[in-house]
N, C-alpha and C positions, 0 to 999 in steps of 0.2 A: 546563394551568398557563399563564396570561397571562407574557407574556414581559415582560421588564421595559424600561424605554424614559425617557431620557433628563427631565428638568425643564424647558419651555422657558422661562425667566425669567431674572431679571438676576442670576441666580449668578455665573455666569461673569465675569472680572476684564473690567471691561468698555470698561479701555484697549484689550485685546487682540482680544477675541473674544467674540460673545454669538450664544447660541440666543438665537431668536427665534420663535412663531408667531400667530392671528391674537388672542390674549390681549393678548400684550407682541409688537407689532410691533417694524421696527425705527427706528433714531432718526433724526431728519434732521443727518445728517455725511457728511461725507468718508469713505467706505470702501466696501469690498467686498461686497457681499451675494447669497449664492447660496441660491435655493430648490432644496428637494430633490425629486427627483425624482417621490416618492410624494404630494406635498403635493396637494390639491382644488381648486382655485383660484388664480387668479392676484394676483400684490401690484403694487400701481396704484403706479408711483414719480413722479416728478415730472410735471405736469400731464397726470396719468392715463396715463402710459406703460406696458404692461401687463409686464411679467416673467415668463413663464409656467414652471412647474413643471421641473425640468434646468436652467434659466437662469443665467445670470449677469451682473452690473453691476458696474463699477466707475466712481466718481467722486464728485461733490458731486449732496448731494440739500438742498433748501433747503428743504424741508417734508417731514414725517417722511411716511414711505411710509403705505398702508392697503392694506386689505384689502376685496374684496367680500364682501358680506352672503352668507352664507351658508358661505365658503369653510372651511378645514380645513387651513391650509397652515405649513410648517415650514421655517426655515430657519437661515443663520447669516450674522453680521455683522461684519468685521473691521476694524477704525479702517485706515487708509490715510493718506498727502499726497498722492494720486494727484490732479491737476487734470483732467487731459483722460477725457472719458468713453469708456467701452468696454462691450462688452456681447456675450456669448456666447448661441448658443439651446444648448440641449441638442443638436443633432446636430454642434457644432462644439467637443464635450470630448472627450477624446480616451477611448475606453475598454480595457482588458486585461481580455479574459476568458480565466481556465486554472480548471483543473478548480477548485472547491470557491472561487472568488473571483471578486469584478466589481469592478476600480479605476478611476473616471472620476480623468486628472488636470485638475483643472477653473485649475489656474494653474499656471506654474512649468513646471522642467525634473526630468528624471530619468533619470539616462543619457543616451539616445539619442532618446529621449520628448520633445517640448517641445509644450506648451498654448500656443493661439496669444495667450493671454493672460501678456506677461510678468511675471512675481513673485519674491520674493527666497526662497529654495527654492523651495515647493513648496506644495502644496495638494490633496491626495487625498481621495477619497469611497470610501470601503472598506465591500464586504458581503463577510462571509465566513460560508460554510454550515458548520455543526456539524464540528468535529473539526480543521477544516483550520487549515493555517498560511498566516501573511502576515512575510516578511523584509522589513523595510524595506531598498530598492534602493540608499541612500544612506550613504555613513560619515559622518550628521549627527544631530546630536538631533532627537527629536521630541518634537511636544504631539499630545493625542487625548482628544477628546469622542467618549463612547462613548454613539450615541443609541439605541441597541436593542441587547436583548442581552447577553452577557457573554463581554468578550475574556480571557486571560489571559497576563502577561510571566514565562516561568520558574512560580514559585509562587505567583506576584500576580496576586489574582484584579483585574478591573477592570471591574466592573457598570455597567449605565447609568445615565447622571446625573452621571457622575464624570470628570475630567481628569485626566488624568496625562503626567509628561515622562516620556522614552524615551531609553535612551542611544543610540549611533550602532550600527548593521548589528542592532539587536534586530528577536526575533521572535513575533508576536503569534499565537495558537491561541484559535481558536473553542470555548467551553465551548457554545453553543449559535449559531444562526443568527444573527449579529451584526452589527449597522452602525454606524460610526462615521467622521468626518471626524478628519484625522492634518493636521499642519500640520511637515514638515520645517524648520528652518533655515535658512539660507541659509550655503550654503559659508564655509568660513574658510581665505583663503589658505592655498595647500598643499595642500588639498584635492584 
């Protein structure tokens, strides 16, 4: 049975947040854009600066990113004000691996945890293997693109392709081997 796997296009509200891969790249603005790990090639950002697959950028891109001929790569893009640029390789996200899950936090803080990239919560890269649970670490809401797979909150099932908010300390269960980026909150005083 083919597992099911997220839509890359401009569904997604696309003040906040847009999959992106080498169909519908992404846009030339001010934000965030991290490729995923699994993606085939690399996205060329501003005067062919290469991004390669784990990576991440933050800042202004003045001509929309591309893609090489030939690549296969998948990612996501979050509107930002951020001016000054920054830029992560993939051996500089911080990883948690426990039994039945792999969380890169690729922005943000979590506890004790902090991404040398700062963000206002949070920014998680979640695979969780068939059966297992994921609690979010945090007493915040979250949002989650579910790009493979099929998560479930309580009775709600949550297939790929779909978004959905998350109340604060919820917990996610693998109907099948699943990945999905979670985007926490940022703290609200008293916190």
């Amino acid at each position: 049975m083919p597992s099911a796997e997220a839509h890359f296009d401009t569904c997604q509200t696309p003040a906040a947040w847009r999959l992106f891969d080498q169909n519908h790249p992404p846009c030339a603005a001010t934000s965030l854009i991290y490729l995923l790990e699994d993606s085939a090639g690399r996205l060329l950002l501003n005067d062919g600066e290469p991004l390669y697959p784990g990576g991440l950028y933050i800042g202004p891109q003045t001509l929309a990113p591309r893609t090489e001929p030939g690549s296969s790569i998948q990612g996501i893009q979050i509107s930002t004000t951020a001016t000054a640029v920054q830029r992560l390789c993939k051996t500089q996200i911080p990883v948690v691996i426990a039994p039945g899950s792999r969380t890169r936090l690729l922005a943000g803080q979590i506890d004790t945890c902090d991404s040398p990239l700062p963000w206002p919560g949070a920014l998680i890269d979640l695979r969780l293997d068939t059966g297992f649970p994921w609690t979010s670490p945090c007493k915040q809401t979250a949002r989650v693109i579910v790009i493979a797979g099929e998560l479930h909150c309580g009775d709600t099932p949550m297939p790929a392709g779909g978004e959905y908010a998350l109340s604060a300390s919820a917990t996610l269960h693998a109907g099948q081997r699943s990945h999905a980026l979670i985007w926490l909150a940022p703290p609200t005083s008293g916190n």
